[in-house]
C-alpha positions as MATLAB code, in Angstrom:
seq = 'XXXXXXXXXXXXXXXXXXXXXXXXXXXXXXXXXXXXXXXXXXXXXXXXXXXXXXXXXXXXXXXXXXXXXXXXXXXXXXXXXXXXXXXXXXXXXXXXXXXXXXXXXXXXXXXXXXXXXXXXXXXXXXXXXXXXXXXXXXXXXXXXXXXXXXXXXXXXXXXXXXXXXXXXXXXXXXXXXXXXXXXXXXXXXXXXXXXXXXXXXXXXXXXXXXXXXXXXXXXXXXXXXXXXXXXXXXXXXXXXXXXXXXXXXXXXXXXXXXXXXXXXXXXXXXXXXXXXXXXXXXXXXXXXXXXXXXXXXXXXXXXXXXXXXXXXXXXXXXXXXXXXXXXXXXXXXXXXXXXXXXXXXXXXXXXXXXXXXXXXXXXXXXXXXXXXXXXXXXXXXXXXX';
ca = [
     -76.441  -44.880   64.873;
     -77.770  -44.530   61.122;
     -78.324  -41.092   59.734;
     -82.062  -40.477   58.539;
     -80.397  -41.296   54.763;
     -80.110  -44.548   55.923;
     -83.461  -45.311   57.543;
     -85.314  -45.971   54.422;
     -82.596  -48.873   53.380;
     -83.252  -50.252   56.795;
     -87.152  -50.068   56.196;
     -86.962  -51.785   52.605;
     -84.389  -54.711   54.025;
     -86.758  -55.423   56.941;
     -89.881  -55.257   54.987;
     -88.703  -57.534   52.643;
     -88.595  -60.557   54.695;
     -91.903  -59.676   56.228;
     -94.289  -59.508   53.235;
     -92.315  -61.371   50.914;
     -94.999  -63.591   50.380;
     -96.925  -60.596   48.790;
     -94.834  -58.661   47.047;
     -93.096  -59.710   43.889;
     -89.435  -59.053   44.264;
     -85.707  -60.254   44.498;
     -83.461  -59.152   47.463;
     -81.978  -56.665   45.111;
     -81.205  -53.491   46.453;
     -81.107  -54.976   49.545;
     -77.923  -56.239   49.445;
     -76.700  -53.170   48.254;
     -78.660  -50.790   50.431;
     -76.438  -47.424   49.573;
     -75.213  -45.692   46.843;
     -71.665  -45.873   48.237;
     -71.780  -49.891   48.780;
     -72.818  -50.450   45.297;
     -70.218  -47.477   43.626;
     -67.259  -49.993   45.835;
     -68.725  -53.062   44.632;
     -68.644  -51.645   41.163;
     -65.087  -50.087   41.991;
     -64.039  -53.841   42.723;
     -65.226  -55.364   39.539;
     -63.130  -53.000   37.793;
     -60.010  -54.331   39.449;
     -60.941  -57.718   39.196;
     -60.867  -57.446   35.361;
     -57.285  -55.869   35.298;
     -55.810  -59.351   37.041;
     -53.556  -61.597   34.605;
     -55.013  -65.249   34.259;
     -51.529  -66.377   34.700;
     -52.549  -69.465   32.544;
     -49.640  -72.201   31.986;
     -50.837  -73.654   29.139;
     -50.111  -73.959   25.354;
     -52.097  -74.365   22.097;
     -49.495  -75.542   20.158;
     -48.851  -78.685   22.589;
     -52.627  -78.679   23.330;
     -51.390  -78.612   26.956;
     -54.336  -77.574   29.622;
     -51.985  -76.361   32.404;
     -53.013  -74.211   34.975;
     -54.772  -70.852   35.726;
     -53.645  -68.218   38.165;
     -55.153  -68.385   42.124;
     -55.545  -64.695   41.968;
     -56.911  -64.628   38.645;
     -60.021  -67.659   39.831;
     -60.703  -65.562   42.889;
     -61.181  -62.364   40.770;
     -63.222  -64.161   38.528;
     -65.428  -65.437   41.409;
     -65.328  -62.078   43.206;
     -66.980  -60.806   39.825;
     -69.195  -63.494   39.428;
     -70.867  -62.721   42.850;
     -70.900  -59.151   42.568;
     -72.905  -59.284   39.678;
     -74.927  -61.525   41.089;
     -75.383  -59.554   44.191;
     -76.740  -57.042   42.183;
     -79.318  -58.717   41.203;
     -80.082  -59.776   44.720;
     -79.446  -63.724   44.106;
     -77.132  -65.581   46.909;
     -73.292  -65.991   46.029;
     -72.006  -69.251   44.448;
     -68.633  -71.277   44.984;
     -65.920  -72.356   42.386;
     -65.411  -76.150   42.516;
     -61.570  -77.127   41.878;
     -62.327  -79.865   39.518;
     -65.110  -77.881   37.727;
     -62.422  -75.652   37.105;
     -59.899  -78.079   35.489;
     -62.618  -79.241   33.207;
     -63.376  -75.588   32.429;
     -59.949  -75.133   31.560;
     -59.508  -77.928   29.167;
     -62.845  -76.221   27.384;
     -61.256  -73.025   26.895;
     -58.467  -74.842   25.659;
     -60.342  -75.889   23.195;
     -62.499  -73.052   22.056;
     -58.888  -71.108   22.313;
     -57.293  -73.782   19.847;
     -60.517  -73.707   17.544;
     -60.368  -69.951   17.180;
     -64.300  -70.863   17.618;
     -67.324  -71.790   19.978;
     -68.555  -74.918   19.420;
     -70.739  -76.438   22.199;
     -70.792  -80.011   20.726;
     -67.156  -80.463   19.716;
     -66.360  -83.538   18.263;
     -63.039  -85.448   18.599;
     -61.499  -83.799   15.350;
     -61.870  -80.643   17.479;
     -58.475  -78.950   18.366;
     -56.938  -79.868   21.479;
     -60.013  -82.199   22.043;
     -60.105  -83.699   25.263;
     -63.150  -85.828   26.882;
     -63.251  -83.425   29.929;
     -63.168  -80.344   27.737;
     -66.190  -81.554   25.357;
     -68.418  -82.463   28.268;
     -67.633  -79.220   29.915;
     -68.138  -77.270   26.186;
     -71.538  -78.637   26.902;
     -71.907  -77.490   30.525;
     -70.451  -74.437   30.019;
     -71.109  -70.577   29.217;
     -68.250  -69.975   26.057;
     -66.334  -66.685   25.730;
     -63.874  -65.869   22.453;
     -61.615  -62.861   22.958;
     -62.168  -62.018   26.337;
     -61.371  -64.348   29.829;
     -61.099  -63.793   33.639;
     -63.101  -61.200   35.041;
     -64.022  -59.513   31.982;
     -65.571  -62.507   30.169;
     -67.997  -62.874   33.086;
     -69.190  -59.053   32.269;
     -69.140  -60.272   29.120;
     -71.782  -62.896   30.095;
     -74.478  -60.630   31.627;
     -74.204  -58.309   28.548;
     -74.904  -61.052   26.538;
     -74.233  -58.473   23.363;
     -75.885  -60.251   19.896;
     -77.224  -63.612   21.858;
     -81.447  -62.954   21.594;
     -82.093  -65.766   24.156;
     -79.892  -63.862   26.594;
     -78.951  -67.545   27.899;
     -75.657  -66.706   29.201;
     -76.896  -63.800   31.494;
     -79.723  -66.083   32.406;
     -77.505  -69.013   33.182;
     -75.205  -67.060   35.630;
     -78.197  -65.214   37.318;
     -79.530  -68.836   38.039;
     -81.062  -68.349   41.002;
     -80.928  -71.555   42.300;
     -77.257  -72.058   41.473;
     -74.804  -72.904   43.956;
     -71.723  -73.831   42.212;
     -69.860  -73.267   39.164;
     -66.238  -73.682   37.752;
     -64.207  -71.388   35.434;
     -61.010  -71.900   33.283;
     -59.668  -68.851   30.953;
     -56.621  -68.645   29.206;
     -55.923  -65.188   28.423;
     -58.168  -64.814   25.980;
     -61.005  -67.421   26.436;
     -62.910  -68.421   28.746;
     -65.169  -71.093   30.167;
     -67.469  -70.756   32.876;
     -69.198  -73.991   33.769;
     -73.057  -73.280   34.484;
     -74.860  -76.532   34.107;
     -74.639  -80.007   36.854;
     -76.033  -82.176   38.852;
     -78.505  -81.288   41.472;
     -75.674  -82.428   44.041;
     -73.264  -79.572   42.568;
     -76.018  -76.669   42.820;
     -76.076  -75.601   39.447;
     -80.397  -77.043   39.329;
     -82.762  -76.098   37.288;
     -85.247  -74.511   39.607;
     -88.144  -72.090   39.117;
     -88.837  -69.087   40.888;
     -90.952  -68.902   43.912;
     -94.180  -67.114   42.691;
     -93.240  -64.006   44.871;
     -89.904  -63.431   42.573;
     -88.270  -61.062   40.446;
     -84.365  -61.331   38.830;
     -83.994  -58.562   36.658;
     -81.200  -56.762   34.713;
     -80.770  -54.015   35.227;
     -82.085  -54.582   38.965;
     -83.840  -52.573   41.486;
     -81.721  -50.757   43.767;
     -78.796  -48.321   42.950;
     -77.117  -49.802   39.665;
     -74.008  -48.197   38.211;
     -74.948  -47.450   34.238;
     -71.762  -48.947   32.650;
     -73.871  -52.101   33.705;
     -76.635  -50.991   31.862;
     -76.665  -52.827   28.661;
     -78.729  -52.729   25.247;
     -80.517  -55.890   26.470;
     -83.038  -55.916   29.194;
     -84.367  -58.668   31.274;
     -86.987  -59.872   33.911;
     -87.364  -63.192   34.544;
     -90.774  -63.438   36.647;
     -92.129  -66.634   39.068;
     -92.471  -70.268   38.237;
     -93.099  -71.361   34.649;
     -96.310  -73.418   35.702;
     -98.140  -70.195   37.390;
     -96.836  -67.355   35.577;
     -98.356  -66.502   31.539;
     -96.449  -63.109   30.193;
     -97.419  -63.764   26.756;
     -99.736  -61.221   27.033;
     -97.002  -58.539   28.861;
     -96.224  -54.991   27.896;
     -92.943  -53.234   28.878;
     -93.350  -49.378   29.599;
     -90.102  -47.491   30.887;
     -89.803  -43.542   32.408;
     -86.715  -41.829   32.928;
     -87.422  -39.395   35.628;
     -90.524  -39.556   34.877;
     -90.439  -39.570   31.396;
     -91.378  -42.337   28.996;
     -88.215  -43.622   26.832;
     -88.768  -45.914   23.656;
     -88.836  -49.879   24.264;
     -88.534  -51.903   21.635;
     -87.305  -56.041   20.684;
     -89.830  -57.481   23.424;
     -89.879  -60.925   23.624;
     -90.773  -64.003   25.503;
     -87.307  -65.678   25.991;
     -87.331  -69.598   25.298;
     -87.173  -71.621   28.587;
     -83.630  -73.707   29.163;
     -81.473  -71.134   30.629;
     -81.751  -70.325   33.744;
     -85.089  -70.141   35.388;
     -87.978  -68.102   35.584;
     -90.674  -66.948   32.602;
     -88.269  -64.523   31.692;
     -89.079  -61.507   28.946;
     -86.383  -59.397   27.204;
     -86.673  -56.559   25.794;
     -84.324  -53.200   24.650;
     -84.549  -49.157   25.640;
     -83.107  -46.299   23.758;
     -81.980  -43.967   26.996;
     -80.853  -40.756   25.917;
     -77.628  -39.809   26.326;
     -77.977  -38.008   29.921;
     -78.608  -41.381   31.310;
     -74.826  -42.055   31.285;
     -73.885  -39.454   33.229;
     -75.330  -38.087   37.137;
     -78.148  -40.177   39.120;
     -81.238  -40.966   37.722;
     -84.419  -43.344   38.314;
     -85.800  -45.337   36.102;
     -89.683  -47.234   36.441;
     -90.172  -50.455   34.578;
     -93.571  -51.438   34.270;
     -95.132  -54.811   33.231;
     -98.565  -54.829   32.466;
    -100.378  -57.900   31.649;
     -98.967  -60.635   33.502;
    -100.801  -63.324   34.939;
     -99.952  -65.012   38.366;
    -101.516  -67.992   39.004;
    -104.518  -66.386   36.822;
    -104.549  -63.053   38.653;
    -103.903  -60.214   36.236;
    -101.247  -58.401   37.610;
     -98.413  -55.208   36.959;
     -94.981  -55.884   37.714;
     -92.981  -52.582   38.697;
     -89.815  -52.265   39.901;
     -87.108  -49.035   40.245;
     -83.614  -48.598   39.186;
     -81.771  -45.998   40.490;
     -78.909  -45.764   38.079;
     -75.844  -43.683   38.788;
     -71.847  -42.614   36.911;
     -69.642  -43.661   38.889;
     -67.327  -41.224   38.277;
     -69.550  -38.773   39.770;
     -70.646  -37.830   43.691;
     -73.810  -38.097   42.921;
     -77.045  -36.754   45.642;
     -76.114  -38.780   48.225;
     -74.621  -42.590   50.018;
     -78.165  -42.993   51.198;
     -81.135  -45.704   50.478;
     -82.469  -45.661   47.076;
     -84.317  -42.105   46.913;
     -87.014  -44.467   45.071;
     -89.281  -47.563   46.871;
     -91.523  -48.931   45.228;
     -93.609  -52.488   45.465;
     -93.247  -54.280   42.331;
     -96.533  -55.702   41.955;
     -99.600  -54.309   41.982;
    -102.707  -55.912   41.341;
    -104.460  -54.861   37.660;
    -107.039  -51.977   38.035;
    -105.216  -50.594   41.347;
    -103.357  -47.644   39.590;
    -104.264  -44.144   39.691;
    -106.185  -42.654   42.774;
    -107.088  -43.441   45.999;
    -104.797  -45.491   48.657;
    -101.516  -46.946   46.832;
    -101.044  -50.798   47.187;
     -97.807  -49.840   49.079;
     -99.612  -48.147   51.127;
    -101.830  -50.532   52.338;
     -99.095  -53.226   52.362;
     -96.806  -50.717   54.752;
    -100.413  -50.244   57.242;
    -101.150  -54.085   56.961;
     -97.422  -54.217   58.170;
     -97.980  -51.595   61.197;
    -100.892  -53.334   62.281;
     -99.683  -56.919   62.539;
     -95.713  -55.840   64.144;
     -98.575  -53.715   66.760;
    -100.494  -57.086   67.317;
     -97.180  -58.757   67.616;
     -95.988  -56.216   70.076;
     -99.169  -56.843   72.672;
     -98.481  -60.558   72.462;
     -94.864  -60.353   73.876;
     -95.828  -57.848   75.976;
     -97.764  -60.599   77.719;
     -94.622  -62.551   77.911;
     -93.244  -60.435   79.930;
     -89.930  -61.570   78.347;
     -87.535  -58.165   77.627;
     -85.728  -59.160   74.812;
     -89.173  -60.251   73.149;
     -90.420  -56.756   73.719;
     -87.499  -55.024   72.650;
     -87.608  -56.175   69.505;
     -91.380  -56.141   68.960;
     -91.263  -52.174   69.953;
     -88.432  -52.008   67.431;
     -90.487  -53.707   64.773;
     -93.069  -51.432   65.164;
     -90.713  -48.439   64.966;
     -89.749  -49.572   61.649;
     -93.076  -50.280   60.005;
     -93.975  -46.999   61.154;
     -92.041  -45.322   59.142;
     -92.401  -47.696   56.597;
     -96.127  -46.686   56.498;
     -95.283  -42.755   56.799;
     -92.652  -43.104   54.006;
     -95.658  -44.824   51.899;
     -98.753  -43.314   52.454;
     -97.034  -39.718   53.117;
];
C-alpha cells in the first residue's frame, strides 16, 4: 500500500500517459517519482566515478588496448542515470563502438588536445580513431564516469552540444573508450545504431536541470530546454523568468542554441542562485514566455525540486510541486488554472470510460476503470483544491 506521500507521484506518472498529447513535457520526474529514488540514483553516480578505467594501453607505443568491464558498465550506469533524469529512455554500449572510442581517446590522450578532424600527422592516428574523433563527444583530463558528468555540464562550450548530444532523445546506442584521463563517448551513427537525428514530438520538453526532484551538485551554470520539433516550434521570441521559492533570481546569457546537436529548438540560458540553493530542499519555477507551437502563443513552465544530498530533507515523497508545463498565452492569473481544467477534463473522460466497461460486464475492465477514476480524482482535487 502507498502512503498518502506517495499518491501524488502515482497521480503525475498516470496522468502523464493520459494527456500527453496536451501537455508539454518529458517523463522526467516520473522516472524518479521520490526524493529517496533520485538521492540513490545520485548516490550511484558518485560511485560510478570512483571506478579505475583499468585501460591497457600506452601512448608511447600508440597501443589502443583495452578498457576495464567494470569501468564501461559504470560509465553506462552514469550515462543512463543522467539521462533518466531528464526523463529520456536508457541507451546501450555497442562493443565495437567502444573499440573505436578507444582508439579516439588514444588519440586526443597522445595529442594532449581535442581535435575533431585529426589528420594522419595526428599522434597515435589511427583510421578508426579519426572517424570516431568525428562521431564522438571529446573529454581532456577527465574519463570514465566522471567525463560523462563532465558532458552534461558542458562548462565554457556556449552551444552546450555535448549535453545536447547525450540527452538525444532519440538515441539508442552509443560507445565509450577512456584511458584514465580521456575520454571518448561516441554520440553520432547511423539510423540502424540509434544514435538519429530526430525532433521532438510537439508535446516535449528535455530540460537541464529537469522537472522532478534534482540533486543541486547537478545544477550547473548552464541551463537548458530544448522544446518540440524544429519545423513547429519558433522561440526566437522566448523569455526565461526563474523563482526560487517563490522568488525571482537573475537570468542572464539567453540564447537560441544552433541546431546540430541533439534535437529539439533548444534555448540556453544561465541563473545566479544564491547561495542557500546549495544546501536543504527547494523549488524552483522556470517560465518561458513567448513560444510559439505550431503558431499558438504559448508559456512553457516546468518545476524543479532541487535538494543536498547530504541532507534529510522534508520528506521521500512525490515532488511537493506539480505543475503543467504549458499553458496557453493569456491563461495566467485568475479564474480556473489550465491544470485544473486538464485534471476535470481527465475525471470526466476515465468516468465516461468507467460506464462503458461497466456495460461489458467484464471485471477486470471495471476494476481498472473504477481505479482510473480514483486516480483522476485526486488528480483534480490536488489541482483545483
Amino acid at each position: 500500500m502507498n502512503s498518502p506521500r506517495r499518491i501524488p507521484g502515482l497521480i503525475a506518472i498516470a496522468l502523464g500517459a493520459l494527456f500527453m498529447s496536451t501537455v508539454l513535457a518529458s517523463p522526467a520526474g516520473a522516472a524518479y517519482p521520490d526524493r529517496s529514488a533520485a538521492l540513490t540514483a545520485f548516490e550511484s553516480i558518485a560511485a560510478d566515478q570512483t571506478v579505475d578505467p583499468g585501460w591497457t594501453g600506452s601512448v608511447a607505443a600508440c597501443n589502443v588496448g583495452t578498457e576495464s568491464a567494470g569501468s564501461l558498465a559504470a560509465t553506462l550506469h552514469t550515462v543512463n542515470v543522467l539521462r533518466t533524469l531528464a526523463g529520456l529512455e536508457s541507451v546501450t554500449f555497442d562493443s565495437a563502438k567502444n573499440r573505436d572510442a578507444l582508439a579516439a581517446a588514444l588519440m586526443v590522450r597522445a595529442l594532449n588536445g581535442i581535435d575533431h578532424d585529426p589528420g594522419q600527422s595526428s599522434p597515435c592516428y589511427s583510421k578508426a580513431g579519426a572517424v570516431a574523433s568525428g562521431q564522438s563527444n571529446l573529454y581532456m583530463g577527465l574519463s570514465g564516469a566522471e567525463a560523462i558528468v563532465g558532458y552534461v555540464e558542458d562548462p565554457g562550450v556556449s552551444s552546450l552540444s555535448h549535453r545536447r548530444w547525450l540527452l538525444d532523445p532519440a538515441a539508442m546506442e552509443f560507445g565509450s573508450g577512456s584511458t584514465g584521463t580521456t575520454n571518448a563517448l561516441s554520440v553520432t551513427g547511423s539510423h540502424k545504431s540509434g544514435s538519429r537525428l530526430n525532433g521532438l514530438a510537439d508535446d516535449e520538453l528535455v530540460a537541464w536541470p529537469s522537472p522532478g526532484w534534482f540533486p543541486s551538485p547537478l545544477v550547473f551554470k548552464d541551463w537548458s530546454a530544448a522544446i518540440g520539433t524544429g519545423s513547429a516550434t519558433d522561440a526566437s521570441s522566448a523569455r526565461v523568468g526563474v523563482t526560487m521559492d517563490g522568488v525571482a533570481v537573475p537570468v542572464t546569457g539567453q540564447r537560441k542554441l544552433e541546431s546540430g546537436s541533439g534535437a529539439g529548438v533548444t534555448l540556453g540560458w544561465q541563473v545566479s542562485l544564491p547561495a542557500s540553493a546549495d544546501s536543504r530542499d527547494h523549488i524552483i519555477k522556470v517560465s518561458i514566455t513567448g513560444v510559439k507551437i505550431k503558431g499558438e502563443l504559448q508559456t512553457v513552465g516546468y518545476t524543479v525540486n532541487t535538494f543536498d544530498p547530504a541532507e534529510p530533507g522534508t520528506g521521500s515523497g512525490a515532488p511537493p510541486d506539480l505543475t503543467d508545463p504549458v499553458v496557453p498565452a493569456g491563461t495566467g492569473g485568475g479564474g480556473v488554472s489550465a491544470q485544473c481544467r486538464i485534471r476535470t477534463a481527465g475525471f470526466t473522460e476515465a468516468k465516461k470510460s468507467l460506464r462503458k466497461a461497466s456495460r461489458s460486464h467484464r471485471k477486470a475492465l471495471i476494476r481498472k476503470a473504477k481505479k482510473n477514476v480514483e486516480i483522476t480524482k485526486r488528480a483534480r482535487k490536488l489541482a483545483c483544491g
